[in-house]
N, C-alpha and C positions, 0 to 999 in steps of 0.2 A: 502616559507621557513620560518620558527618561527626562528625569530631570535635572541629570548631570549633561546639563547642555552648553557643550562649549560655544558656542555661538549666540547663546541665548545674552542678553541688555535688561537688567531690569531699572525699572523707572524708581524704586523704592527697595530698602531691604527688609519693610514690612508683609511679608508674606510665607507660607510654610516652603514652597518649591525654591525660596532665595536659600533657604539656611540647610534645605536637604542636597541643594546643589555645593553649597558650603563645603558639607562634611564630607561627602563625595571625594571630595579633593582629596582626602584624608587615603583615597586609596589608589590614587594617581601616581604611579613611581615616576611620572617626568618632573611633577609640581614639589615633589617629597626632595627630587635631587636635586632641583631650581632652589626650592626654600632651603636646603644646606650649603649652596654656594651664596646668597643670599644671608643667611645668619654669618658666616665666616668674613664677608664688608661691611657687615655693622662692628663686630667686632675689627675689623682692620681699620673702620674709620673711626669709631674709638679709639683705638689704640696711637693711630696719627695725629686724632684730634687733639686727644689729652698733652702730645709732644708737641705740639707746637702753640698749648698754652695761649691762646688766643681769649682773653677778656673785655667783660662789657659789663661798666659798674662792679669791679672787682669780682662777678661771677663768670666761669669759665663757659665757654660756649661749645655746644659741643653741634656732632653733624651727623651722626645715625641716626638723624629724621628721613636722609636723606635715601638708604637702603632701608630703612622703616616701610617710608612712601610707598616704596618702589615695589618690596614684597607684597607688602597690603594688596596694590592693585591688581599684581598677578596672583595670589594666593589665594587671597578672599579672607576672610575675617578670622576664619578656624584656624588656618595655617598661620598667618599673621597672627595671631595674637599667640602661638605656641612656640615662632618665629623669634619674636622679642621675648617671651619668656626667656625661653633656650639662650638668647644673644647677651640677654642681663646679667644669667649666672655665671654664663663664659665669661663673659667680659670684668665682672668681678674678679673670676680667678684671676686672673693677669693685670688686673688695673684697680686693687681691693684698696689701695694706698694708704695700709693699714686698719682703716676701718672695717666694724664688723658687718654679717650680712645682714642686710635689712630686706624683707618681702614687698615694703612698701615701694620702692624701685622699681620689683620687678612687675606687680603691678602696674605699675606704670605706664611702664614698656608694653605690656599687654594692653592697653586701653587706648593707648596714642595708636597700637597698630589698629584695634577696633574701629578706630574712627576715623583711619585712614582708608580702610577698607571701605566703609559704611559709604563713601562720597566716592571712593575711585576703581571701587572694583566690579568690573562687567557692566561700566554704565554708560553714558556719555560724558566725558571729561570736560569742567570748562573751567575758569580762571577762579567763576564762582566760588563752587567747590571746592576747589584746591584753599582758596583762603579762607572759607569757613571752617574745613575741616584743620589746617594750620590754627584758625585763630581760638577753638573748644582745644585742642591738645596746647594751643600755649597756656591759654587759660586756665581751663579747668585742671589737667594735667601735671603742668608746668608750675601756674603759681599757684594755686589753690592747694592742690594735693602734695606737690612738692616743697613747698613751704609746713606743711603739716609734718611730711615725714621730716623733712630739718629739722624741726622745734622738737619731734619725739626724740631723735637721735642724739642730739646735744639736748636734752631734755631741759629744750627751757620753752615751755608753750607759750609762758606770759608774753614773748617775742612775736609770735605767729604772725601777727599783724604788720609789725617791722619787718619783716621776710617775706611776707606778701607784694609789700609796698615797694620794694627792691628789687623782686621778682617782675611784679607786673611794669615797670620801666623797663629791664630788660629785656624783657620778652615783646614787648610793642616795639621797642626798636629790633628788633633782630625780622620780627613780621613780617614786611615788604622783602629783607632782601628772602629768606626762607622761600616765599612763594613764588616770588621771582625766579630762583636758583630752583623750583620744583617746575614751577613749568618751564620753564627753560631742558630739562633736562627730558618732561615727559613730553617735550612737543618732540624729541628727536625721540625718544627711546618706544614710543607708541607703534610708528612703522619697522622698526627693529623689531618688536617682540612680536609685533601677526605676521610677522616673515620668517621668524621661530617658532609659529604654533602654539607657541606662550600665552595670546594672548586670543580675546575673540574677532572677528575679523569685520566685525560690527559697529567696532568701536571706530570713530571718525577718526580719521588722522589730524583734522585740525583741531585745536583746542580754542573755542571762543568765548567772549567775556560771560554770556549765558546759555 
């Protein structure tokens, strides 16, 4: 079986032919030059995010979830999580705002695209999905992990808990609009990309609740 099958939908990413079809990508020059125009709007919407300073509970919000997503789906999990590697340290360079570098970031970036991949990539897309896999990267991600690296960085862990508890308001309110403004975006960008060959042409154009 060629298991770099572009057309192929898996039901799970529990399986050897999902993660061989994966790495496959890895030798695709269309998906190689898709995921560098793709890394280059995370870093652009970082870049505009951080300038227009937009906060929620005095933490800043940011929207490279939003080319996160988007890579994930068409990349698949390998590429996406090499994708946000690459986007974290870029985007450090130019947005470091004096602080030093921390790996636990880019981590980050690499796990949220994991598990964006894990729910939207080669499979059937539904509203499901989309907020589950938003609500583990807000969570687990966002405040759990991110809260860790804060408290290592300003090295005060004793706080951990209080930066949890700050984090996870923020991030449940920001929840609804994120997945709203994701499928909003992949109910158009779905037919776009199998009309680029980008994507498999398997995948429904409609996105529904389950």
């Amino acid at each position: 079986m060629n298991v770099h099958c572009e057309e192929c939908l898996w039901n799970h990413p529990f399986s050897k032919t999902y993660w061989q079809d994966a790495f496959k990508g890895l030798k695709d020059i269309k998906k190689l030059v898709l995921a560098s125009i793709m890394i280059s709007m995370m870093i652009v919407v970082n870049i505009y995010g951080t300038a227009l300073n937009i906060e929620v509970l005095g933490s800043k919000v940011y929207f490279e979830f939003i080319p996160a997503a988007i890579c994930s789906m068409l990349m698949g999990p390998v590429i996406g999580m090499m994708a946000g590697a690459i986007s974290d340290i870029l985007g450090f360079m130019f947005l470091s705002g004096g602080y030093p570098f921390f790996f636990g970031y880019t981590l980050s970036a690499m796990m949220a695209s994991f598990v964006y991949a894990l729910f939207l990539y080669k499979t059937r897309i539904t509203i499901v999905k989309i907020l589950v896999a938003k609500l583990i990267v807000n969570i687990v991600i966002n405040v759990l992990m991110g809260s860790l690296w804060k408290a290592i960085m300003f090295n005060s862990i004793p706080l951990y808990w209080h930066y949890v508890g700050l984090s996870v308001i923020k991030n449940m309110i920001m929840l609804p609009f994120e997945v709203s403004i994701l499928y909003y975006l992949l109910k158009y960008l779905i037919p776009i990309s199998k009309a680029a060959n980008v994507m498999s042409l398997r995948v429904p154009d409609v996105i529904p609740l389950f």
